[in-house]
C-alpha positions as CSV (number, residue, x, y, z in Angstrom):
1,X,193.8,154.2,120.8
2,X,196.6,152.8,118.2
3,X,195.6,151.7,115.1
4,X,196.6,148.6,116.1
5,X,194.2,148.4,119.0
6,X,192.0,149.4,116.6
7,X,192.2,146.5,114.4
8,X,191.8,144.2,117.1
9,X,188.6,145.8,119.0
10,X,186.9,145.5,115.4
11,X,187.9,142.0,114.7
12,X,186.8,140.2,118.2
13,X,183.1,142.7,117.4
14,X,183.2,140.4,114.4
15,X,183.9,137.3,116.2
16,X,181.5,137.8,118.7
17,X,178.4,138.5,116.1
18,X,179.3,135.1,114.5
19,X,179.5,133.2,118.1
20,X,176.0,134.9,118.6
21,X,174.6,134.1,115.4
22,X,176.3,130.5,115.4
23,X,174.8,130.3,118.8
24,X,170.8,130.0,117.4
25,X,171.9,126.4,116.5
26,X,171.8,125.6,120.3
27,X,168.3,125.6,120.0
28,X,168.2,122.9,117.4
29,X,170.2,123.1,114.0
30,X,167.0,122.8,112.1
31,X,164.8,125.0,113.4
32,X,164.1,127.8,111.2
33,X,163.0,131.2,112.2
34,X,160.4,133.8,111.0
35,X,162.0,137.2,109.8
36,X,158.4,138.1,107.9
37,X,155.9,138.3,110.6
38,X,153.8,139.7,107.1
39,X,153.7,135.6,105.9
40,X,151.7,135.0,109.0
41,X,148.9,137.5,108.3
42,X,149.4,135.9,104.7
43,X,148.6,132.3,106.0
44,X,145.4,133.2,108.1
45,X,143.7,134.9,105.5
46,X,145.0,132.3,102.9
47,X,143.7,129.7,105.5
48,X,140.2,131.7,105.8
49,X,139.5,132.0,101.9
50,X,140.4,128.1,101.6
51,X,138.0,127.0,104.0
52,X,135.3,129.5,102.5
53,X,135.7,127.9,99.3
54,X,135.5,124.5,100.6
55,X,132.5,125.5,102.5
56,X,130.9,126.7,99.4
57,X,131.8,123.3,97.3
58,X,129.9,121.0,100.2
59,X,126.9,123.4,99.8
60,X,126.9,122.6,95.9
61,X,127.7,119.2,96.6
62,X,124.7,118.8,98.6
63,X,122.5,120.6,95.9
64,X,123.4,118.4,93.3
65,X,122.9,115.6,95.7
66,X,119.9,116.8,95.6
67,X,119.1,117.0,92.1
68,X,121.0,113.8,91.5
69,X,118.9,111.5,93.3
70,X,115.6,110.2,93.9
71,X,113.9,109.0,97.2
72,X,112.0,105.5,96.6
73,X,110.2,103.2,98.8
74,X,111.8,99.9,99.6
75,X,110.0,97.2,101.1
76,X,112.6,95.0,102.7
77,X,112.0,92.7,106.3
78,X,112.8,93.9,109.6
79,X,114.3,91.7,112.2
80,X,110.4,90.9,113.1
81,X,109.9,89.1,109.6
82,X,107.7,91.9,108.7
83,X,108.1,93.4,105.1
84,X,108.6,97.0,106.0
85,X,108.6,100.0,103.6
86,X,112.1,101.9,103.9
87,X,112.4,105.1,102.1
88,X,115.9,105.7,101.1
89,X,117.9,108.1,98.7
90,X,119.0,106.3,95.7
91,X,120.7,108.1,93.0
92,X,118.9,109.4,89.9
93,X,118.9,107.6,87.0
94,X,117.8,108.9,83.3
95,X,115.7,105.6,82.9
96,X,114.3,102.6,85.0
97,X,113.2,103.9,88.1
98,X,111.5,100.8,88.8
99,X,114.1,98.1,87.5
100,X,116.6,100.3,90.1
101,X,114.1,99.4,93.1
102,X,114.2,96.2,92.4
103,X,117.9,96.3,91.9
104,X,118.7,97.6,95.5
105,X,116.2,94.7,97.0
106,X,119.2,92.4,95.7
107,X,121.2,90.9,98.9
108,X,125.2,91.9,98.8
109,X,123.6,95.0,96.1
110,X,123.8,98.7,96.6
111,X,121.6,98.3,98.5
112,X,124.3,97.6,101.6
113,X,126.2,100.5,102.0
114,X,122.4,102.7,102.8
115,X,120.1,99.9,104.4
116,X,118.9,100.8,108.2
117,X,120.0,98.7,111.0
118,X,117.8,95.6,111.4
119,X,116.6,95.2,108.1
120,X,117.9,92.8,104.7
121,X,117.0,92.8,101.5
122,X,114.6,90.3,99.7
123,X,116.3,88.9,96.7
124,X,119.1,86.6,97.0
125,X,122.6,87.9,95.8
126,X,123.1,88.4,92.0
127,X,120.1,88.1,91.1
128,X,119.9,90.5,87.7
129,X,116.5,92.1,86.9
130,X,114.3,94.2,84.1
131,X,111.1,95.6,84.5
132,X,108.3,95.8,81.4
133,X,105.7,98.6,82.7
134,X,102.1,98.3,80.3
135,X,98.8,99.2,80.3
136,X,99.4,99.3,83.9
137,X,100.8,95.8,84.6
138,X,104.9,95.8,85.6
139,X,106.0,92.2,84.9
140,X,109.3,91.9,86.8
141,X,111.9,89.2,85.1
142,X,114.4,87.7,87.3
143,X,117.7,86.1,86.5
144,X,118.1,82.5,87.5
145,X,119.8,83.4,91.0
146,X,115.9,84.4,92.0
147,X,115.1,81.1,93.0
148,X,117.9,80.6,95.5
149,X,115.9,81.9,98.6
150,X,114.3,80.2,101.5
151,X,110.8,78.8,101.1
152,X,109.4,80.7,104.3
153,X,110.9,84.1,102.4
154,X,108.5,83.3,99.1
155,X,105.5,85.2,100.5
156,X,107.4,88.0,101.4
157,X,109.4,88.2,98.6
158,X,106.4,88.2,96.5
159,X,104.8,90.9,98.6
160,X,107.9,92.8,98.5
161,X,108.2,93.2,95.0
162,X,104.5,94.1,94.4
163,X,104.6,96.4,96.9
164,X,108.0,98.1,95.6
165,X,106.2,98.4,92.3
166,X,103.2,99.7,93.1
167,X,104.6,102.9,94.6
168,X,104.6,104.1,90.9
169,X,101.7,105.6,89.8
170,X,101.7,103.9,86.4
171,X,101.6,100.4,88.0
172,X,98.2,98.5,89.4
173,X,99.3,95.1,88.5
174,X,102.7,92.9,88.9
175,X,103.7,90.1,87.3
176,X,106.8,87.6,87.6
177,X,109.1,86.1,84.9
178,X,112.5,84.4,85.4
179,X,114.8,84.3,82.3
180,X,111.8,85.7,80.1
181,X,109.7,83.1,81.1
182,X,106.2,83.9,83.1
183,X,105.6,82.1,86.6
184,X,102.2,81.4,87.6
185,X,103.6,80.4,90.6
186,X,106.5,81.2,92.6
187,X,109.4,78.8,91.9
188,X,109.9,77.2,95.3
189,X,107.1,77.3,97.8
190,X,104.4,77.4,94.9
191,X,102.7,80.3,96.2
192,X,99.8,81.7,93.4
193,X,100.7,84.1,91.1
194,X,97.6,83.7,88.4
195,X,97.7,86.4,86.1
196,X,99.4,88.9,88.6
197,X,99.0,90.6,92.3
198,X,98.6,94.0,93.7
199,X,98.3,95.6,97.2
200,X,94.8,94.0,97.2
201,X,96.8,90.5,97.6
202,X,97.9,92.4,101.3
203,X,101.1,92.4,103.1
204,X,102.2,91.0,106.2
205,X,98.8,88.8,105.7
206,X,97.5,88.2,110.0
207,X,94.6,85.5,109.9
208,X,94.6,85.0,113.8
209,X,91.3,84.3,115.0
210,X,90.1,83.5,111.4
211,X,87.7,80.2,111.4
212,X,86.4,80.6,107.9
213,X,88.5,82.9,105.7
214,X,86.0,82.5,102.8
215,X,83.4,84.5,104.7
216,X,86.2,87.5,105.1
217,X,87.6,90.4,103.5
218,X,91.0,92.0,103.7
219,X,91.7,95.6,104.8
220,X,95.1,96.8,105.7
221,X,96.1,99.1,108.7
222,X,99.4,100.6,109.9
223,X,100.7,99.5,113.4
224,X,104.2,100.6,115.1
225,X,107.1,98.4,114.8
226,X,110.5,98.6,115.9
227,X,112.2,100.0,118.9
228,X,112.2,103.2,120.9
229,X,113.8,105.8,119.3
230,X,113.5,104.2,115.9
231,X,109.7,103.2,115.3
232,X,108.3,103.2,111.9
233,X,105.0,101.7,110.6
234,X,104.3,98.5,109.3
235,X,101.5,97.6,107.2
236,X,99.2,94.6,108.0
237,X,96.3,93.1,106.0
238,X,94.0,91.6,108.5
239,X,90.6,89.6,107.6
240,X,87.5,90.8,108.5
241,X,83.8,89.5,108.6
242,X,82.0,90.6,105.5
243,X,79.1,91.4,107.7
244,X,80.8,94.3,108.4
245,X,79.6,96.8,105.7
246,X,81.5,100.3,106.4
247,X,84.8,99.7,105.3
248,X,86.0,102.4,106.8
249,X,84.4,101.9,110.6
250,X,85.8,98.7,110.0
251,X,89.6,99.9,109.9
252,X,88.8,101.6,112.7
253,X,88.1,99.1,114.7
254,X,90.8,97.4,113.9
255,X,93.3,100.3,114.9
256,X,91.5,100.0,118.2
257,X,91.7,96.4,118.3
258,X,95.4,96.8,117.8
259,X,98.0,93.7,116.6
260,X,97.9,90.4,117.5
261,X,101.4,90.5,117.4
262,X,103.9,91.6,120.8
263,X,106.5,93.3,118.1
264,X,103.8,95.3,117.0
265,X,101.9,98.1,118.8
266,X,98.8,100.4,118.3
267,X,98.4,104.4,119.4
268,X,95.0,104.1,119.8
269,X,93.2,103.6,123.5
270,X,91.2,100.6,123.8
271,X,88.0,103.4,124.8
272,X,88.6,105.5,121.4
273,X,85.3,105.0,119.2
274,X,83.6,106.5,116.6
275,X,80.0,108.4,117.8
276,X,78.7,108.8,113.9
277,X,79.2,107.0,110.8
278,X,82.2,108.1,109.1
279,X,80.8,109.9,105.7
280,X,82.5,110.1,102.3
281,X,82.2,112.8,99.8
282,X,84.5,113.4,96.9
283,X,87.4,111.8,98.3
284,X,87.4,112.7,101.8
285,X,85.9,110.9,105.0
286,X,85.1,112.7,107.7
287,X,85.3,110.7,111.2
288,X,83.7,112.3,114.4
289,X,85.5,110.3,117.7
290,X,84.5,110.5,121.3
291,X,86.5,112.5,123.1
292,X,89.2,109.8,124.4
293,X,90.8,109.9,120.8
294,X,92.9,113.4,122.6
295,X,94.4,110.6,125.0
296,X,96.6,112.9,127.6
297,X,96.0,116.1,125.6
298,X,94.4,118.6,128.0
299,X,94.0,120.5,125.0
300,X,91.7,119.5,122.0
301,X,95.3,117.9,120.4
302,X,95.9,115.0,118.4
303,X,99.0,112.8,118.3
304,X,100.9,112.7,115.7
305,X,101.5,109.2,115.4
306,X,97.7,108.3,115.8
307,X,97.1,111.1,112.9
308,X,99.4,109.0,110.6
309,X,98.2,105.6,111.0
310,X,94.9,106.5,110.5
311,X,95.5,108.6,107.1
312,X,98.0,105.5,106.1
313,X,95.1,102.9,106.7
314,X,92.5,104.9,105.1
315,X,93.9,105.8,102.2
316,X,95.4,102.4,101.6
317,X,91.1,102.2,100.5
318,X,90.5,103.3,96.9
319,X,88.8,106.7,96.7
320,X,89.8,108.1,100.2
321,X,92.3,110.6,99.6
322,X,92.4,112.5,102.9
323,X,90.7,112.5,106.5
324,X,89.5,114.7,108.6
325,X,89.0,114.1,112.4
326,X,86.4,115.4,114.7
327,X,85.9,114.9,118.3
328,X,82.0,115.1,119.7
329,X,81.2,117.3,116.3
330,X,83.6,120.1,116.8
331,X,86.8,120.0,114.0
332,X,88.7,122.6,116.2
333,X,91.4,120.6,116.4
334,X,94.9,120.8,117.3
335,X,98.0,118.7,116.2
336,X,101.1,117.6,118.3
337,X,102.8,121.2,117.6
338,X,99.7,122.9,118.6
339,X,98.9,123.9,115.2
340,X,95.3,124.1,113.6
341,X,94.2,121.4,111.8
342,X,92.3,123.5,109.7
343,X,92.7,120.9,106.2
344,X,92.0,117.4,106.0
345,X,95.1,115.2,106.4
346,X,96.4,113.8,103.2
347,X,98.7,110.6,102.8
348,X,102.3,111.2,102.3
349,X,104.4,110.6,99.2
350,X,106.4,108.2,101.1
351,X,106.5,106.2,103.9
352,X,109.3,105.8,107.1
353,X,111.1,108.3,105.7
354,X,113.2,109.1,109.0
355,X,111.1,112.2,109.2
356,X,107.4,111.9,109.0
């Protein structure tokens, strides 16, 4: 072959490695190409370590979360009218645990972002509030914007508040101010205030069937409200004969009685009754049941939901700080999970939490 020849061969090798490398635009000028399949292994594990470290800062998140907030009882009204306790998360604050309560009872509050579905807050909106805790009295003082409610909301409002309150262990008593000044009686509807209410004034007050309400007393029991799915237990404070002297066989009865109300509901079996009378000692009362308290249960089981309304009525009476449930004379009880109710049942920090 000539030099010449040569030359040439060389020169269209060179032309044709450019067509060919020119020719990786026919697949779209832009598009670029990976020549360091290393960068890929690079990405996965960059990838991997990115999400394990965003992994790890939700887990602290949700511990300080944790640490960060505080769960309190709010008593706001469910679609029933009934003033209902809610517990929800609110965030932890270095003072005022109380004033903050009351705060997120405030319609258009903070309260919005966290309250459950079918349920409003008490206060109308921008109502501003401070809380005074003494010698066991918490008088609550209200901004003028707290008279701005509806005159069938008054009694509710009023048990609201009290109720909210009390849930603190250093208040017995409430009392209500607006702009510093005391109310003996609420501003709209009149309704008594006196010197100040507590959780014996009741909630969710029922006096059906009542002739004579000055021969009465007032005991408070815990039916179901709500809907399938998403029940919770609202407290009413019925009146009962005075004649009736055991406080405690009274509440009882009332649990069997059930609700005079359709949007409420009662676990108990119109046969369940009590075959001795209950006994108290050193906090405890002891109830011994006939044998239809088990309901369905082949086994010696009792329901959750009965368990809980009993404890939350009981203890709602001063002294009785746990129960424990026999059925004919034998405690060898089981609950829903088939676990031994080996201790008396004690009330529960908080009510409707979602989870009790």
């Amino acid at each position: 072959m000539s030099k010449a020849t040569k030359i040439t061969v060389a020169a269209s090798a060179i032309l044709a490695s450019s067509v060919l490398l020119s020719g990786c635009g026919l697949f779209g000028a832009d598009e670029k190409i990976d020549i360091d399949p290393q960068k890929n292994v690079s990405l996965v594990d960059d990838a991997s370590k990115i999400e394990k470290e965003n992994n790890k800062k939700k887990e602290i998140a949700k511990e300080t979360a944790g640490k960060n907030s505080v769960q309190t009882e709010l008593y706001l009204i469910d679609k029933s009218g009934y003033v209902v306790p809610q517990t929800l998360t609110l965030p932890k604050k270095s003072e005022g645990f109380a004033k903050q309560a009351l705060e997120y009872l405030v319609d258009n509050g903070p309260v919005s972002n966290i309250i459950p579905n079918g349920f409003r807050p008490v206060l109308p909106a921008d109502t501003e509030v401070s809380v005074d805790i003494k010698d066991g009295v918490a008088t609550a003082d209200f901004s003028k914007e707290f008279k701005n409610y509806k005159k069938e909301d008054e009694l509710k409002i009023l048990q609201s508040i009290t109720w909210t309150l009390t849930q603190f262990d250093t208040v017995k008593k409430v009392k209500i101010s607006m702009n510093g000044q005391e109310l003996k009686t609420m501003p709209v509807n009149g309704t008594p205030i006196g010197d100040g209410v507590s959780r014996m004034s009741g909630i969710n007050l029922d006096t059906n069937n009542v002739t004579d309400i000055s021969n009465t007393k007032a005991l408070t029991v815990y039916y179901i409200g709500g809907e399938t799915g998403n029940n919770y237990y609202v407290p009413v404070t019925k009146r009962v004969s005075e004649t009736k002297k055991d406080d405690v066989a009274a509440v009882v009865d009332e649990l069997v009685k059930g609700p005079s109300s359709s949007s409420l509901l009662t676990v108990f079996a119109p046969d369940v009754k009590l075959t001795e009378t209950p006994e108290m000692n050193d906090g405890k009362v002891t109830l011994n049941f006939n044998k239809n308290i088990l309901g369905s249960f082949k086994e010696n089981k009792v329901s959750k939901d009965m368990l809980d309304a009993l404890v939350l009525s009981l203890t709602e009476q001063q002294g009785i700080n746990s129960v424990e449930v026999k059925v004919n004379g034998s405690a060898k009880l089981l609950n829903e999970d088939g676990k031994k109710l080996s201790e008396p049942v004690t009330r529960p920090e908080k009510v409707n939490t979602g989870s009790y």
